[in-house]
LOPAKE-411136 format. One record per residue (C-alpha): x negated, z, y; chain. Coordinates in steps of 0.001 Angstrom, whole numbers. Example, Ala and Ser with C-alpha at 12.3 -4.5 7.8 and 13.67 -1.06 7.14 Angstrom:
ATOM/-12300/7800/-4500/A
ATOM/-13670/7140/-1060/A
END
This chain:
ATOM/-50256/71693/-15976/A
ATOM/-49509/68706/-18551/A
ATOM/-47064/69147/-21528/A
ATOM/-49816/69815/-24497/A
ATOM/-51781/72373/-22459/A
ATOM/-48076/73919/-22061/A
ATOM/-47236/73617/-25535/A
ATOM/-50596/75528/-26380/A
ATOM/-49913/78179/-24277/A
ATOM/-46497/78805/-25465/A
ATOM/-47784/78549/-28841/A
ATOM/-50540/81432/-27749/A
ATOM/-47874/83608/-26251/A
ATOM/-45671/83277/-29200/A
ATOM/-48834/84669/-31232/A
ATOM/-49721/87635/-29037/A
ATOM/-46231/88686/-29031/A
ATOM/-46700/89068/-33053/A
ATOM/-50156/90465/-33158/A
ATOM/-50205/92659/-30593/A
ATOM/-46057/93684/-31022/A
ATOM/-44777/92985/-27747/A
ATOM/-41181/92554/-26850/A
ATOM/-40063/88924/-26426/A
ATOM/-38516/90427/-23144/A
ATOM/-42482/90052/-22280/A
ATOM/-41650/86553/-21069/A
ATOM/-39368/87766/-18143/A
ATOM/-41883/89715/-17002/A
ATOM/-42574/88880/-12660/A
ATOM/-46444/90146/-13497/A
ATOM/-46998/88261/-16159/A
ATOM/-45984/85118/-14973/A
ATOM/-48199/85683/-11752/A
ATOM/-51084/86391/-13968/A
ATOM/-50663/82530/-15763/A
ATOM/-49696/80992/-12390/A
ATOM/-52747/82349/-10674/A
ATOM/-54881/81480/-13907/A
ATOM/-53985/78189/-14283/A
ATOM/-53935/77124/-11015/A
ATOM/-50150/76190/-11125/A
ATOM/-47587/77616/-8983/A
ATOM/-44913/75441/-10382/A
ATOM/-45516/77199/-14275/A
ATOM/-42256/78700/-15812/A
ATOM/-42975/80888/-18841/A
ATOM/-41015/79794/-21994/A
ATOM/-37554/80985/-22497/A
ATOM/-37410/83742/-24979/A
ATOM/-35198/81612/-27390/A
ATOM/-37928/79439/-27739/A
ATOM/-40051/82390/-28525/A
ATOM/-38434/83123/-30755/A
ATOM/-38337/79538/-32635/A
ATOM/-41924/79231/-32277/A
ATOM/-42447/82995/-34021/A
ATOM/-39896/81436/-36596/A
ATOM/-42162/78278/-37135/A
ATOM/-45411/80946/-37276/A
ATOM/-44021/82869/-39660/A
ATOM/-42990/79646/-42045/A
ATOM/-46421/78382/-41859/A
ATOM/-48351/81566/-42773/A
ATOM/-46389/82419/-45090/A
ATOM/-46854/79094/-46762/A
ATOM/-50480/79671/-46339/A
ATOM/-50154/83390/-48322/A
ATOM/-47996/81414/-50576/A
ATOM/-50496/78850/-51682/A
ATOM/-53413/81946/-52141/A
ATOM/-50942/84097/-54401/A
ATOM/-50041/80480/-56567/A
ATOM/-53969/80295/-56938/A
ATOM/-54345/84008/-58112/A
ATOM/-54159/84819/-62226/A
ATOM/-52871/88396/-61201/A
ATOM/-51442/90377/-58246/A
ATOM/-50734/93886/-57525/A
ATOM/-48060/95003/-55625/A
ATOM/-47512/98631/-53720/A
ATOM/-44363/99202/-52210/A
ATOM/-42691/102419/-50578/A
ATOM/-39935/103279/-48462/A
ATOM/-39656/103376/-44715/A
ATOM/-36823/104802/-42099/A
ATOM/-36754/102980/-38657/A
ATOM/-35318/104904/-35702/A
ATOM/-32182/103153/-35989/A
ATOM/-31131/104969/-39340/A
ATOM/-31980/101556/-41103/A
ATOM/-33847/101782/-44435/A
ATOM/-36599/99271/-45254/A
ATOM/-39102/98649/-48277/A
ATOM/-42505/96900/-47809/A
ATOM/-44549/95508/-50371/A
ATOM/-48075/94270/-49825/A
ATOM/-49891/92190/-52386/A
ATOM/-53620/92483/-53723/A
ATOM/-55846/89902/-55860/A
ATOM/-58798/88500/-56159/A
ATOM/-59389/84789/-55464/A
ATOM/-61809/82122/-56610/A
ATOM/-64362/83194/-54659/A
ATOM/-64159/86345/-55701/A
ATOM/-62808/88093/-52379/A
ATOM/-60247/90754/-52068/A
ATOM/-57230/89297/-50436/A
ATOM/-54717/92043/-49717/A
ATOM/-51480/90924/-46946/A
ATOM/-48123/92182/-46271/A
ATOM/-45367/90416/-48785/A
ATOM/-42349/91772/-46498/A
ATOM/-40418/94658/-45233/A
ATOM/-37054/94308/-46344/A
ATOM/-33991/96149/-45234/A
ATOM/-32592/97635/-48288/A
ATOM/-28705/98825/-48457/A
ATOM/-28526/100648/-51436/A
ATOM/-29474/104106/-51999/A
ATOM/-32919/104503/-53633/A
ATOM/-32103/104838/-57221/A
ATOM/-34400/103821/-59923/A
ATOM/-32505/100359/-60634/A
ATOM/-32050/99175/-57019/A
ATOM/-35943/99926/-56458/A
ATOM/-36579/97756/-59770/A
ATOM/-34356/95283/-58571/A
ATOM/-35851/95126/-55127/A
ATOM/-39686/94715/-56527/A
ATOM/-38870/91826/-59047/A
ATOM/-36637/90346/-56216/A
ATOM/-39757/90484/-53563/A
ATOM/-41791/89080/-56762/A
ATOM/-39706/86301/-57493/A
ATOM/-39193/85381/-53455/A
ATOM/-42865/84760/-53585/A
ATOM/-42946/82736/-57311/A
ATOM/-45429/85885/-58730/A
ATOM/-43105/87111/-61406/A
ATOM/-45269/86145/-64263/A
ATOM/-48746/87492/-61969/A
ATOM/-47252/90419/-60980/A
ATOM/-49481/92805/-63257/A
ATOM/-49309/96149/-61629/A
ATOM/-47621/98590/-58775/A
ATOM/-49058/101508/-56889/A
ATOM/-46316/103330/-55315/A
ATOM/-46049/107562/-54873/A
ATOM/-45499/109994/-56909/A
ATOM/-41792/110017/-56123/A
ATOM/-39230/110428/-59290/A
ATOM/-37417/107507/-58108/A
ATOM/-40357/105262/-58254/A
ATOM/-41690/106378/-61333/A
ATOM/-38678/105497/-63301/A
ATOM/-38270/102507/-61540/A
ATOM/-41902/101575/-62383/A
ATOM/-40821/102535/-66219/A
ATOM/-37610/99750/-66300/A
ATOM/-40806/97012/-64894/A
ATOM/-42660/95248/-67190/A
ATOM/-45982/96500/-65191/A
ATOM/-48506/99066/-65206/A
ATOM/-47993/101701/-62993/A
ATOM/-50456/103866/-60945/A
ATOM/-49582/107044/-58896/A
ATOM/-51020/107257/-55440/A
ATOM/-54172/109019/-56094/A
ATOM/-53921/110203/-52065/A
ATOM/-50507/111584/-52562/A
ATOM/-51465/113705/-55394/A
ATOM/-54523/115206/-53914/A
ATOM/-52645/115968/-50500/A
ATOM/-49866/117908/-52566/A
ATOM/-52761/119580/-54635/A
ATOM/-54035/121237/-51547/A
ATOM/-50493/122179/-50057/A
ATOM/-49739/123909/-53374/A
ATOM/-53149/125877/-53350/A
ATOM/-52671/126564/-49528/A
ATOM/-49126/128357/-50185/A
ATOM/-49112/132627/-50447/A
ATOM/-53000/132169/-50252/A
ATOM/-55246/134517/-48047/A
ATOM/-55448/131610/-45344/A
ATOM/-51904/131724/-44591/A
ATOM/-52432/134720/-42054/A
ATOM/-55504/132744/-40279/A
ATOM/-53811/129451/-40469/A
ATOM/-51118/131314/-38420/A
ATOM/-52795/132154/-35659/A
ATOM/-54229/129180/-35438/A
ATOM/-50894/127375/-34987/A
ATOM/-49953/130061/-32290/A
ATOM/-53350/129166/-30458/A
ATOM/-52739/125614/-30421/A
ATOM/-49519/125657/-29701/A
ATOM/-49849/128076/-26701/A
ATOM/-52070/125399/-25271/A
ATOM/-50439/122020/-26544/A
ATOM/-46981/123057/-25086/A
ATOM/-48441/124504/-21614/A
ATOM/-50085/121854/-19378/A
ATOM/-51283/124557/-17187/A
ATOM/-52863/126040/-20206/A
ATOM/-54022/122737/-21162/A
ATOM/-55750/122457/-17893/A
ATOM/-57266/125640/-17882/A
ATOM/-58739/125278/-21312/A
ATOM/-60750/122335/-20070/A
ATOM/-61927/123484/-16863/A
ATOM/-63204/126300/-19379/A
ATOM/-64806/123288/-21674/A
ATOM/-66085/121758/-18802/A
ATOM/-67980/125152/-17472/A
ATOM/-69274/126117/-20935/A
ATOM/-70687/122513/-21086/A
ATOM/-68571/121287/-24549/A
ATOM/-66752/118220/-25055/A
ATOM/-63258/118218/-22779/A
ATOM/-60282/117759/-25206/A
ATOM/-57101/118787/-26443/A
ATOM/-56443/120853/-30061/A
ATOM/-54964/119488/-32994/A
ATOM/-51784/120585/-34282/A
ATOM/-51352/119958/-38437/A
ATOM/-48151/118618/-39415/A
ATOM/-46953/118795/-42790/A
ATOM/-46419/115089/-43242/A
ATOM/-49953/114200/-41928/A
ATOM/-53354/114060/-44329/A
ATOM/-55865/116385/-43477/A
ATOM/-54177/117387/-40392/A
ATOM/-54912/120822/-41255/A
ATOM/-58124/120722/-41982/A
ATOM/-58217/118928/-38240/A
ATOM/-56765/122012/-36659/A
ATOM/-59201/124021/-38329/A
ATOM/-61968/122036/-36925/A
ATOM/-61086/121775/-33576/A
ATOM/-60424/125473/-33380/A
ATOM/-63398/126603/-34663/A
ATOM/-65380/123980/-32539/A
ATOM/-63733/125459/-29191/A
ATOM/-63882/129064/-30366/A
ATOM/-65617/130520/-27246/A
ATOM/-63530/128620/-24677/A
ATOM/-60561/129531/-26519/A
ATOM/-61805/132889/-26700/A
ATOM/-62202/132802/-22843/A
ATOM/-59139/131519/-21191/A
ATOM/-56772/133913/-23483/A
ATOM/-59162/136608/-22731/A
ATOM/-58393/136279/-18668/A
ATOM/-53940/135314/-19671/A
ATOM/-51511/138128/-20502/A
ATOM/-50310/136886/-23358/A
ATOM/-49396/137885/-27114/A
ATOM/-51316/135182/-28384/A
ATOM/-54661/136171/-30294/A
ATOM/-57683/134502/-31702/A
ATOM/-58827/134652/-35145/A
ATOM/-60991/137723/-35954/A
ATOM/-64264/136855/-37208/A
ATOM/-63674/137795/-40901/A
ATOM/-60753/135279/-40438/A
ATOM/-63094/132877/-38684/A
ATOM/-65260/133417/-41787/A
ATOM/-62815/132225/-43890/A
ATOM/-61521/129324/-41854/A
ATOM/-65177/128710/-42455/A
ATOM/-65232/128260/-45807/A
ATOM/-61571/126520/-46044/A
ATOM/-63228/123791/-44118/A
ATOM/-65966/123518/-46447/A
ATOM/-63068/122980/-49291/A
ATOM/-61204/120799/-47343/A
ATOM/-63929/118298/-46420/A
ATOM/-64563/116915/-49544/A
ATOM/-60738/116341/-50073/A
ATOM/-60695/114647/-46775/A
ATOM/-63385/112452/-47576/A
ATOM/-61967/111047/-50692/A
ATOM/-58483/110309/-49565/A
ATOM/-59956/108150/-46764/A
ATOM/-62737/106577/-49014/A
ATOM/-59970/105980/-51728/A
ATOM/-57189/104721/-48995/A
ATOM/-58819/101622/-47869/A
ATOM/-57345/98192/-49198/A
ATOM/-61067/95927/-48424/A
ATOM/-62616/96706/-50715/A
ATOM/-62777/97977/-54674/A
ATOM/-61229/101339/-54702/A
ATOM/-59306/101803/-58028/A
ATOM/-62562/102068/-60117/A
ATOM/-63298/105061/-57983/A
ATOM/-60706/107114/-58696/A
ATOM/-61775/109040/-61307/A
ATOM/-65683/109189/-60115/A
ATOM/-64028/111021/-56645/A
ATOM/-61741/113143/-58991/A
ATOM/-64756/114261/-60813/A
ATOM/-66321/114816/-57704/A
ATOM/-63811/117058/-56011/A
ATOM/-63330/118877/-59480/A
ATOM/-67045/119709/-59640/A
ATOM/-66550/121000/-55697/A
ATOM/-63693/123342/-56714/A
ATOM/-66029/124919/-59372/A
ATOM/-66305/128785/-58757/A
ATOM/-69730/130412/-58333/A
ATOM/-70754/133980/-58584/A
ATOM/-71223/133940/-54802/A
ATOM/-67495/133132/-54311/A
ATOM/-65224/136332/-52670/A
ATOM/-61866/136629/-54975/A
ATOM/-59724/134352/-52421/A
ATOM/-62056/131443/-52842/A
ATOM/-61933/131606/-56615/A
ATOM/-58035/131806/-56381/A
ATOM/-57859/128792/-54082/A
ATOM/-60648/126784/-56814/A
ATOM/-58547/127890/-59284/A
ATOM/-55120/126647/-58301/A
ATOM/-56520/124104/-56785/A
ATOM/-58134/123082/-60401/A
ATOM/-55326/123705/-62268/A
ATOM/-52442/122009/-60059/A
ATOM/-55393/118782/-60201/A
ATOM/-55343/118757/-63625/A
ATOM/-51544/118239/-64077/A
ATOM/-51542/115250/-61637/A
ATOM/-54256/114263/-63642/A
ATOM/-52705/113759/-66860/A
ATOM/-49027/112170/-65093/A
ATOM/-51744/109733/-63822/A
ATOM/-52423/106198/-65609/A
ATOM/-55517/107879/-66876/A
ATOM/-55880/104696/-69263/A
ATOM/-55637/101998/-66825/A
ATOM/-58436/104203/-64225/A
ATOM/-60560/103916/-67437/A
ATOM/-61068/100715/-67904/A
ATOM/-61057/99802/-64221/A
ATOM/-63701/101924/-64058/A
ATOM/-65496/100265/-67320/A
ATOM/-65562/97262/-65219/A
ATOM/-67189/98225/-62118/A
ATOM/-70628/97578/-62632/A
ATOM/-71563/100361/-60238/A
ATOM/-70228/102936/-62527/A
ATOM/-70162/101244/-66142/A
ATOM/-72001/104183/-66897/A
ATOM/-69086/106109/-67098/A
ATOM/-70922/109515/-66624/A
ATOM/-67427/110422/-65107/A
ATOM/-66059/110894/-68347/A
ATOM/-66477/112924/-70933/A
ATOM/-69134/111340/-74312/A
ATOM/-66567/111181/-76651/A
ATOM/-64325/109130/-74446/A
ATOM/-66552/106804/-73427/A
ATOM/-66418/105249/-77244/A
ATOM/-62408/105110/-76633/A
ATOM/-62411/103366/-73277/A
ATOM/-65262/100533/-74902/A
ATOM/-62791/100112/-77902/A
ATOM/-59512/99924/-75664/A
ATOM/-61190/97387/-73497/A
ATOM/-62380/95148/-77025/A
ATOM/-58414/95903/-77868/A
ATOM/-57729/94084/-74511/A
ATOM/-59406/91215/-75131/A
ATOM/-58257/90123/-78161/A
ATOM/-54856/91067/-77054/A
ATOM/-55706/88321/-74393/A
ATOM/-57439/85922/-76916/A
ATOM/-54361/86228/-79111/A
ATOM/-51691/85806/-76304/A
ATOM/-53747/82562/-75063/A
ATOM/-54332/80744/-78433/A
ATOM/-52688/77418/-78083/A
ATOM/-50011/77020/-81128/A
ATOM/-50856/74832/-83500/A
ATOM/-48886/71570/-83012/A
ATOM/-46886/69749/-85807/A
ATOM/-48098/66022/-85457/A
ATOM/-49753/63698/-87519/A
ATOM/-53594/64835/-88419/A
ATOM/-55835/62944/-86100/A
ATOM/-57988/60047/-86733/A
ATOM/-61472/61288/-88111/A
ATOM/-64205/61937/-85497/A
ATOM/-66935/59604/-84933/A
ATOM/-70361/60690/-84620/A
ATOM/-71274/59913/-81493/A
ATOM/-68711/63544/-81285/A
ATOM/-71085/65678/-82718/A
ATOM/-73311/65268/-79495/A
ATOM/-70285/66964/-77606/A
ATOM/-71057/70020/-80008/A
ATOM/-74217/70194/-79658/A
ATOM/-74428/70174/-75507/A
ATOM/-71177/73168/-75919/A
ATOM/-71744/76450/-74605/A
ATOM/-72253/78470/-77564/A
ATOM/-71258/81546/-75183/A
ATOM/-67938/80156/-74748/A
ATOM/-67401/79259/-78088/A
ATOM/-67624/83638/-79707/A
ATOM/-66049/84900/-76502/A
ATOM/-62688/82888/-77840/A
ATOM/-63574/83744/-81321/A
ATOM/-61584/87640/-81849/A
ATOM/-64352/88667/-84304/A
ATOM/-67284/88452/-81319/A
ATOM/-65560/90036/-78980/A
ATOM/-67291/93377/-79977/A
ATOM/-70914/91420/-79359/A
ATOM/-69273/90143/-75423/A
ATOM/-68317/93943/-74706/A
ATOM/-72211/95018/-76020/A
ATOM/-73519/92177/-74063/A
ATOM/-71877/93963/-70895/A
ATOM/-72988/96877/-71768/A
ATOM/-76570/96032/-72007/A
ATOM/-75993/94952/-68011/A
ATOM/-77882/97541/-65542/A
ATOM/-75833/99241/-63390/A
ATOM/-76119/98422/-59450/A
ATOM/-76607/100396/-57137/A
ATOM/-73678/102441/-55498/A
ATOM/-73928/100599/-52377/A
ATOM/-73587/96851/-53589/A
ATOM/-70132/95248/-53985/A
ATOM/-68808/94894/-57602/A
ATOM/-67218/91687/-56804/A
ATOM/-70629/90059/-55836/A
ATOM/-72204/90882/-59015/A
ATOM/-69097/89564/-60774/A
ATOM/-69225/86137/-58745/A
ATOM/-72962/86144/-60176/A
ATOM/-71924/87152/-63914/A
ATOM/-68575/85722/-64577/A
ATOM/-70034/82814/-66306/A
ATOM/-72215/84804/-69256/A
ATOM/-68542/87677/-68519/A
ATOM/-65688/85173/-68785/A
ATOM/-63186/86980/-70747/A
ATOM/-64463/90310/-69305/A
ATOM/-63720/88497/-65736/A
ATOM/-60642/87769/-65625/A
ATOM/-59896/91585/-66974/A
ATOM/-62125/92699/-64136/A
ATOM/-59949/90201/-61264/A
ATOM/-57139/92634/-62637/A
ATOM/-57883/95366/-62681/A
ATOM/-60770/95882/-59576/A
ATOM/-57706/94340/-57416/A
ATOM/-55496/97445/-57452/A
ATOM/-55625/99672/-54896/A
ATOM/-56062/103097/-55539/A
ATOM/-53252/104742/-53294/A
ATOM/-50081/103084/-51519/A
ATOM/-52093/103567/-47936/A
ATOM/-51397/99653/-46746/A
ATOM/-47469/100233/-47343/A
ATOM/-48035/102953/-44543/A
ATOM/-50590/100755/-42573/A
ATOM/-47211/98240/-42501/A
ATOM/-44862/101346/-41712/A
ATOM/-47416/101764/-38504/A
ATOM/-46718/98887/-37446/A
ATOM/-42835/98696/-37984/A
ATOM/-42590/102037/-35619/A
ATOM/-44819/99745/-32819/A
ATOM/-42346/97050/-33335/A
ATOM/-38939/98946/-33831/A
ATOM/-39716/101436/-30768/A
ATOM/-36681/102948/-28703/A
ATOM/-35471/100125/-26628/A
ATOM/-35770/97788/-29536/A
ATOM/-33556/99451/-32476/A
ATOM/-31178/96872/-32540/A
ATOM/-33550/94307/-34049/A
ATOM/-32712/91884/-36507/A
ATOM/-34005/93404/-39864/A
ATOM/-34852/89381/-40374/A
ATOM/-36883/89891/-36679/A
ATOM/-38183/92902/-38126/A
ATOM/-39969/91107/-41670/A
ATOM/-41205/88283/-39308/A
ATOM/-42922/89949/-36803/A
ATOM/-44303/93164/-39247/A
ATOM/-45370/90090/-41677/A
ATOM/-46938/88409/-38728/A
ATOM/-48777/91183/-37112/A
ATOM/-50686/92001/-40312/A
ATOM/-51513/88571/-41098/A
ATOM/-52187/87206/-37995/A
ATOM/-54055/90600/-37083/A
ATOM/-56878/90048/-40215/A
ATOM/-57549/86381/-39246/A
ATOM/-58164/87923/-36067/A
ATOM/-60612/90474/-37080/A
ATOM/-62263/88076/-39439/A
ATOM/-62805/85382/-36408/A
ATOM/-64343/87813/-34475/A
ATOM/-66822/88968/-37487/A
ATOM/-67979/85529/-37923/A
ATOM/-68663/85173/-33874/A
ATOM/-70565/87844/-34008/A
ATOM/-72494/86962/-36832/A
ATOM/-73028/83616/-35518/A
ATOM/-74702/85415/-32265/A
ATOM/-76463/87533/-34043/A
ATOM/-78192/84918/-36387/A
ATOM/-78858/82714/-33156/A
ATOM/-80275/85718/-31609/A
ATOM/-82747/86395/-34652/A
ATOM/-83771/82831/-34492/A
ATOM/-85003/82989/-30940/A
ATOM/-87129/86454/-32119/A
ATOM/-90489/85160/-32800/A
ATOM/-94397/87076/-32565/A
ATOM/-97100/85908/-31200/A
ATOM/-101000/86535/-31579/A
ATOM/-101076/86504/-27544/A
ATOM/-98447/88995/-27346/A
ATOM/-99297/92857/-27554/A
ATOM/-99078/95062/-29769/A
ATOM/-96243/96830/-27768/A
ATOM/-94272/93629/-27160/A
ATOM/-94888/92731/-31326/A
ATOM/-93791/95831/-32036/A
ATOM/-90206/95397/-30145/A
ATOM/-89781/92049/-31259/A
ATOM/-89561/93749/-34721/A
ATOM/-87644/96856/-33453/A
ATOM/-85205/94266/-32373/A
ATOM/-85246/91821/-35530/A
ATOM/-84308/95202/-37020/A
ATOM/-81628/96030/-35349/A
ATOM/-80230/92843/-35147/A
ATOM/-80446/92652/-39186/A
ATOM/-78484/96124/-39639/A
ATOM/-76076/94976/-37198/A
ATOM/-75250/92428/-38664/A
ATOM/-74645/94111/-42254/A
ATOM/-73006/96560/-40291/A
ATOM/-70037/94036/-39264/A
ATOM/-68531/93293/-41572/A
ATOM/-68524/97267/-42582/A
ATOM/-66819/98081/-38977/A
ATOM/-64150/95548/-39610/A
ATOM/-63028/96577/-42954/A
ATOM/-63265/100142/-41530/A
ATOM/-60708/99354/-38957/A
ATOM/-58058/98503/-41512/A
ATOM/-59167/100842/-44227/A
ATOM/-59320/103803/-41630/A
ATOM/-62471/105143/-42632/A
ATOM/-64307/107241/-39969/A
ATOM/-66830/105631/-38226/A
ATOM/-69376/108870/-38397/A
ATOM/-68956/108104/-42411/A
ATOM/-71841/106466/-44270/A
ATOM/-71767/102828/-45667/A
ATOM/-71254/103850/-49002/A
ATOM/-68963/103733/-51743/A
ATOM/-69444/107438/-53088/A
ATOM/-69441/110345/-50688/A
ATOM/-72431/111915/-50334/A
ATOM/-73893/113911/-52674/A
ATOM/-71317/112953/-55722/A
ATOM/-71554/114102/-58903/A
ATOM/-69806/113141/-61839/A
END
């Protein structure tokens, strides 16, 4: 093997190690090293030392990060979400991942850093560790907002930052249901339930039995899900899977001498209707959690959504309207901690929901006249001073031809006193339809929309919950496992950093190769007068399926990293919304 088709591979190794967080102990390995030998052809091949490994993840790291770095200097705005994570070593850590929109008009969103922290997490330290990330990364002055949790500690940290700050929407609607779940009529169903999965999760023999029993009663072999109190929806996943194995269950503790019972079937009933609740709920916190795509101008459509759910009917029984109730109530609180005024007028600019049917009539007026406040707040803070020279020579003439060929457009959109006409000329803008992208129609409009655009690259940029600071947590835990505690916290930023970056341009390659197929596929599809009708007929079935595949890529990928389930529909409401 010669020396650049070494120095390739070691670069490649050096890459999977970071993507797909192996140990650089991997390169010791007897199996691998028979794998490259035997598919290379070369006996005589000696995998890389893990020193230099290491300086080729160093020189990785340094020249992605100077990519990221040259993106963020190119973005008018960033917003940041950060939160705090404990590694099994007893080592505290903060990551912060960044957000904008680019040129283009494409949601970047990448991992800034996990940094080891030593201070306790007091309000000042956490300040002093976002500005210091910030300023690492030369975004101080772009750094326009930060979506942490609802923790005290971050909230008056986010007070002492010259930044707008917005509460995990995710975090509040999780503690909304654990607050309407406690001393409610469930508690005695949601019991048992525990005790039944438990009986079988901690028993392999159980375990075993249970999907012979599966297997016999022809349903789907698997094992029950236990909720943990830490985990989103996890309860509503235990319900689920309970109710969905009900008659095996029912059967294999039927034929064991044990204490552990079943649900009755008024308690089945109401594990029922729980699940009916908790769907909804479910469906929001993953549609809101993703980071590809425009979710903070959703936030208060899907709060008016699950708001109209928790309505009571006259068909209700009284532990239903409790739960709605609480529910409702302990919603409404969140709601008004929450930067309602900020949601507002991201929402404003989403052309999908403009409408802002959300939203009560007499607020709509006050969100239009906050946003007109905006802009000449902008227009104001961007007018060049007047400098203190020597009047200029007198124009000629032939400048008058440079007024005439202006954009007029341009000209009242800087002038304060038409910035009422720009905001009715937005207005006056159908709204799209739920299941087009917001940023495509502003990459259309951001020439007749200028000042409105750069207000809408703001804003439409912040995420709605602090989900990809726990997507980068994931990944610390696959990185700091049990035999590797005693990494470097510098180790620790560079390969976390690494994984996620490396990881999307990843994903993204393998989009476009796929799309490339798919359009070279559709090219050879062609109908013919001599063919029959059958054969026509496929030709089309296939032109169509090859068309919603392809629309459906770039879907699937985002889905991966927003963790949207893939039974969900390609949409940007749930089904069914109303607001």
């Amino acid at each position: 093997m010669d020396e650049p088709r070494k120095a390739k591979l070691t670069n490649a190794i050096a890459e999977w190690v970071a993507i797909s967080c192996r140990p650089v102990l991997i390169v010791e390995d007897v199996g691998l090293k028979k794998i490259i030998r035997i598919a290379s052809n070369d006996y005589t091949y000696v995998l890389p030392s893990r020193q230099t490994v290491i300086r080729r993840i160093d020189n990785l790291y340094e020249k992605e990060k100077s990519t990221r770095a040259k993106e963020l200097e190119q973005a008018t705005s960033v917003c940041l979400t950060g939160d705090h994570w404990t590694s099994l070593g007893n080592h505290n850590y903060l990551g912060v991942t960044a957000h904008y929109i680019d040129g283009e008009w494409k949601l970047r969103s990448h991992a800034l850093t996990v940094m080891k922290t030593e201070e306790r997490h007091h309000a000042d330290a956490c300040a002093d560790d976002f500005m210091h990330v910030a300023e690492q990364w030369n975004g101080e002055n772009k750094v326009t907002a930060l979506c942490t949790d609802s923790a005290r500690n971050m909230i008056a940290a986010a007070r002492q930052l010259p930044l707008d700050h917005v509460p995990c929407t995710a975090h509040s609607l999780q503690r909304s249901i654990t607050v309407s779940l406690q001393n409610s009529v469930f508690d005695n169903a949601l019991a048992k339930c525990r005790k039944v999965v438990g009986h079988f999760k901690h028993s392999p023999a159980n375990q075993a039995e249970l999907e012979r029993q599966q297997k016999a009663d022809g349903y789907k072999e698997g094992s029950l899900i236990q909720d943990v109190p830490t985990r989103w929806n996890s309860t509503l996943e235990m319900v689920q899977s309970v109710r969905r194995n009900e008659g095996p269950l029912r059967a294999v503790l039927a034929t064991q001498t044990t204490k552990v019972a079943m649900p009755t079937a008024a308690e089945m009933d109401k594990l029922q209707k729980l699940e009916s609740l908790l769907e909804p709920c479910r469906y929001v916190t993953k549609l809101l959690g993703g980071e590809k795509y425009v979710s903070c101008s959703m936030v208060l459509p899907a709060i008016c959504h699950i708001l109209r759910v928790m309505e009571s009917s006259d068909d209700d029984p009284a532990y239903m309207v409790k739960f709605k109730s609480t529910f409702t109530t302990d919603m409404e609180k969140r709601k008004e901690k929450a930067n309602t005024s900020y949601l507002k007028i991201a929402t404003a600019l989403d052309p999908r929901v403009k409408d802002l049917k959300c939203l009560h009539r007499a607020e709509r007026g006050e969100v239009w006249a906050s946003l007109i406040t905006l802009l000449k707040e902008e227009i104001q803070g961007s007018a060049p001073q007047q400098p203190v020279e020597e009047p200029p020579e007198p124009p000629k003439k032939r400048s008058s031809l440079l007024f005439v060929a202006s954009d007029s457009e341009s000209e009242e959109e800087d002038n304060p006193f038409e910035i009422e006409k720009c905001v009715s000329r937005y207005q006056a803008e159908p709204t799209i339809s739920e299941e087009d992208c917001p940023l495509k129609w502003w990459s259309q409009h951001a020439g007749s929309h200028s000042r409105l655009a750069c207000l809408a690259k703001k804003y439409l940029a912040t995420p709605a919950t602090s989900v990809p600071c726990e997507r980068l947590f994931s990944l610390a835990g696959h990185i700091v496992a049990k035999k590797r505690v005693s990494l470097s916290s510098q180790h620790v930023n560079q390969l976390v950093c690494l994984s996620d970056w490396l990881g999307a341009k990843e994903e993204e390659y393998v989009c476009q190769r796929k799309m490339q197929y798919i359009k070279h596929a559709q090219s050879k599809i062609t109908y013919c007068k001599g063919f029959s009708c059958i054969e026509n007929l496929v030709a089309a079935a296939t032109a169509k399926f090859l068309t919603a595949t392809s629309s459906r890529l770039v879907f699937e990928s985002t889905r991966r990293q927003s963790h949207i389930p893939s039974n969900y529909a390609v949409k940007v409401n749930p089904p069914g919304l109303r607001y």
